[in-house]
C-alpha positions in Angstrom: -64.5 27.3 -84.1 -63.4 23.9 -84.8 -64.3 20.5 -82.8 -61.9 17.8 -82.4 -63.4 14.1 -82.0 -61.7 11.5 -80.7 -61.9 8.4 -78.7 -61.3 6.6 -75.6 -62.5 3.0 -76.2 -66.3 3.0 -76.1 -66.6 7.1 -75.0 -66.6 9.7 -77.7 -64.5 12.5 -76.9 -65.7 16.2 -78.1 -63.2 19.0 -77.5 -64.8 22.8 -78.8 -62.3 24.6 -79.4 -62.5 29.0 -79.6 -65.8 30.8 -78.5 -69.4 28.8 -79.2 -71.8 31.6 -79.3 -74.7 32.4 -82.2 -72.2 32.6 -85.2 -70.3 29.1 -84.2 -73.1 27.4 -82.5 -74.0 25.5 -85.3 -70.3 23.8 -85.9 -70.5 23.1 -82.9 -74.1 20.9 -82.3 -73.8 19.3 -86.0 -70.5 18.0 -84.4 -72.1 16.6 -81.3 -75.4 15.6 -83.1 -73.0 13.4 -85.4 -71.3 11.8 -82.6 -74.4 10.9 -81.1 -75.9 9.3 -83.8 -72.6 6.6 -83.4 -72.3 6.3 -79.7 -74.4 7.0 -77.0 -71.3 7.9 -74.4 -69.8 11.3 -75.0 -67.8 13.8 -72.9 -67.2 17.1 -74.0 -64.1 18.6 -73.2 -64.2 22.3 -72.3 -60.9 23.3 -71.8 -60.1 25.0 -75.0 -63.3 27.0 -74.5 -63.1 30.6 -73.4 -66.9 31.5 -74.3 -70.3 29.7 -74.1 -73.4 31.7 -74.8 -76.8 30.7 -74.8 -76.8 29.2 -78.1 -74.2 27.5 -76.8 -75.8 26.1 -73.8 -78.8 25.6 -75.8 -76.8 22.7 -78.0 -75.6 20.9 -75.1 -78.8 20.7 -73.5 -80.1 19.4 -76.5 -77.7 17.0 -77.0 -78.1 15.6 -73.2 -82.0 15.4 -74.0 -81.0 12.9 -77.3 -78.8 10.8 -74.9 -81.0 10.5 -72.2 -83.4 9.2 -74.9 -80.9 6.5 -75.9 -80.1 5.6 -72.3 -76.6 7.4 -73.3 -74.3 8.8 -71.2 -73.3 13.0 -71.4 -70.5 14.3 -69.2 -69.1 17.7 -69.7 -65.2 17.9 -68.4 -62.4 20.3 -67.7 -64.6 23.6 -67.9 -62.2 26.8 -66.9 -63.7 28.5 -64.0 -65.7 30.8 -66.4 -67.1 28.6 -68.1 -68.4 26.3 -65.7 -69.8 29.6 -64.0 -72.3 30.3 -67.0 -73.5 26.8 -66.1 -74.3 27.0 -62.8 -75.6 30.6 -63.2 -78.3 28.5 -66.2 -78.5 25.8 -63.5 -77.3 23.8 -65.9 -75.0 22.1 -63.3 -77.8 20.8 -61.7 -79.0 18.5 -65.1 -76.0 18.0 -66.2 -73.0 16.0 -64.9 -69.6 18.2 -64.7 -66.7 16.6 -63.9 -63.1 18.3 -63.6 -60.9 15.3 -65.5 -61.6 12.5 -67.9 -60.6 10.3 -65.6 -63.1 11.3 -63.0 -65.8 11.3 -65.7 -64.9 7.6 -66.3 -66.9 6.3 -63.7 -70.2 7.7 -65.2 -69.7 5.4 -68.1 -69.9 2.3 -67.2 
């Protein structure tokens, strides 16, 4: 598992890429803890994701909990269709904000 970060003038742009489950979890939420201790607008970018577990959802809940603290901004993007449905079968898509495109997800920014 490997997470790209980029950037997209003031948002921080995750992008997970393989399977997050227990082995890979932590790669991924050290990534998206160290992004958050720099900005406080991040979208993660699912598309390169063919496997979330609950380790997996675990870190993202955790890492909308630390924004909300900082009166940040978490949007999750571009989920394939099983993805997103491991979300809404957590109810995650009810706390967090799922968009289908960055651009879409820009508005939630600013």
């Amino acid at each position: 598992m490997e997470v790209k970060i980029t950037t997209d003038g003031d948002i921080t742009i995750a992008t997970p890429i393989g399977r997050i489950d227990t082995s890979t979890a932590k790669v991924f939420e050290d990534a998206l803890m160290n992004a958050a201790n720099t900005n406080s607008k991040i979208a993660v970018h699912f598309k390169e994701i063919d496997y979330i577990s609950s380790a997996g959802l675990r870190v993202v809940l955790m890492l909308g909990k630390k924004l909300t603290a900082a009166k940040g901004v978490l949007v999750l993007i571009d989920m394939p269709e099983k993805i997103f449905a491991v979300f809404k079968m957590s109810g995650f898509d009810k706390i967090l904000k799922i968009c289908a495109s960055f651009e879409e997800a820009k508005q939630f920014f600013n």
